[in-house]
C-alpha positions as semicolon CSV with decimal commas, in nm:
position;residue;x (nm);y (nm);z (nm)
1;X;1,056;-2,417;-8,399
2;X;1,383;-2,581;-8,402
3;X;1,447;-2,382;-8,004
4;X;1,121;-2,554;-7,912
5;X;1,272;-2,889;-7,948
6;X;1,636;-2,795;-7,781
7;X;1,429;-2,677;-7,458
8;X;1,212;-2,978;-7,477
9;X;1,440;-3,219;-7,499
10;X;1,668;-2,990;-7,206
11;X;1,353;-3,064;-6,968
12;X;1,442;-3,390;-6,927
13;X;1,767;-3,241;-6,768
14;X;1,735;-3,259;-6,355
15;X;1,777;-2,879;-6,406
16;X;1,609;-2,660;-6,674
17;X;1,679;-2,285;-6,672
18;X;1,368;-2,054;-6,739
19;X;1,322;-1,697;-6,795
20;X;1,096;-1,518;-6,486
21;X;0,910;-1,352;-6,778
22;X;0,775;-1,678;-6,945
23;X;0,401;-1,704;-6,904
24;X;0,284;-1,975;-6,643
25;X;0,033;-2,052;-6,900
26;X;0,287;-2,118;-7,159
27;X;0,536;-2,332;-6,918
28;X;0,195;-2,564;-6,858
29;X;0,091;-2,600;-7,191
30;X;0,438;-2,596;-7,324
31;X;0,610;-2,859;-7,057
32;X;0,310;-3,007;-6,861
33;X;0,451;-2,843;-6,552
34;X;0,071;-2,807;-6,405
35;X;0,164;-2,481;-6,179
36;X;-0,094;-2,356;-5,981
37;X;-0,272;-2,062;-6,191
38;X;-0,384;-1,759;-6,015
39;X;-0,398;-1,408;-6,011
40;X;-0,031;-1,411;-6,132
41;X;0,035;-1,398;-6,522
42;X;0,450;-1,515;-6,525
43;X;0,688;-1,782;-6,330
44;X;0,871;-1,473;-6,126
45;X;0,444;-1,413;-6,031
46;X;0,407;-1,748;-5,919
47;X;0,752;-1,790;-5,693
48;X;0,680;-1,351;-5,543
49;X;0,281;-1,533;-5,472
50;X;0,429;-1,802;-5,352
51;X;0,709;-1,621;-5,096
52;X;0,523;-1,275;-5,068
53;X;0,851;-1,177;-5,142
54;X;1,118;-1,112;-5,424
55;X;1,404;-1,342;-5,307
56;X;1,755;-1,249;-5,407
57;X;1,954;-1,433;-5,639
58;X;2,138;-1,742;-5,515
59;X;1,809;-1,827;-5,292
60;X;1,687;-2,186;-5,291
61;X;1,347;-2,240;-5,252
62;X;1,084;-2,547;-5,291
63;X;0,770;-2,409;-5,371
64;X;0,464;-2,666;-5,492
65;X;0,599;-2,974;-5,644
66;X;0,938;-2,764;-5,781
67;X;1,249;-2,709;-5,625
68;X;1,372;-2,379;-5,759
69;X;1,708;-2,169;-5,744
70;X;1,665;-1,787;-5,821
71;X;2,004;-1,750;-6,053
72;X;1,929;-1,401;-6,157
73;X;1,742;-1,094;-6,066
74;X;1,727;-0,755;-5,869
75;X;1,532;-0,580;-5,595
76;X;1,219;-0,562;-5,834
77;X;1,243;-0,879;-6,059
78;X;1,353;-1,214;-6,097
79;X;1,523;-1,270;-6,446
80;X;1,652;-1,616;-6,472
81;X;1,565;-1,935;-6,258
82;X;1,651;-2,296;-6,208
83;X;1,304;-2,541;-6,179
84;X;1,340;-2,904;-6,093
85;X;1,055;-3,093;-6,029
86;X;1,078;-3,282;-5,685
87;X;1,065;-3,647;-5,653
88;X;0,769;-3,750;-5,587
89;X;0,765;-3,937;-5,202
């Protein structure tokens, strides 16, 4: 429980890094990020929906209301990512 708290409070962060496995379900309920829920189950679902694409590491992207950096992955996954919620205009 004590994790739970670290990545809470890390949120607040302009950068939080996030695992392309977590559930988008979980990252909504978790840290009120309100993605977009559809036929895909994780965050690397969402950004592949999103791109209709697997982007390679290093890849910026703004996708939604997020501005997101792909920091890990390979030709059939995305393991780690960088999500920053835009401004608002």
């Amino acid at each position: 429980m004590m994790w739970m708290n670290w990545w809470r409070k890390r949120f607040r962060k302009p950068n939080t890094f996030f695992s392309g496995r977590l559930e988008v379900e979980y990252l909504n309920r978790e840290y009120n990020l309100d993605i977009p829920e559809s036929e895909y189950t994780t965050l690397s679902g969402y950004i592949i929906s999103g791109l209709e694409d697997i982007p390679e590491p290093g890849t910026n992207l703004d996708l939604d209301k997020f501005h997101i950096k792909i920091l890990r992955g390979s030709d059939t996954r995305i393991e780690l990512v960088s999500l920053k919620i835009k401004a608002e205009e």
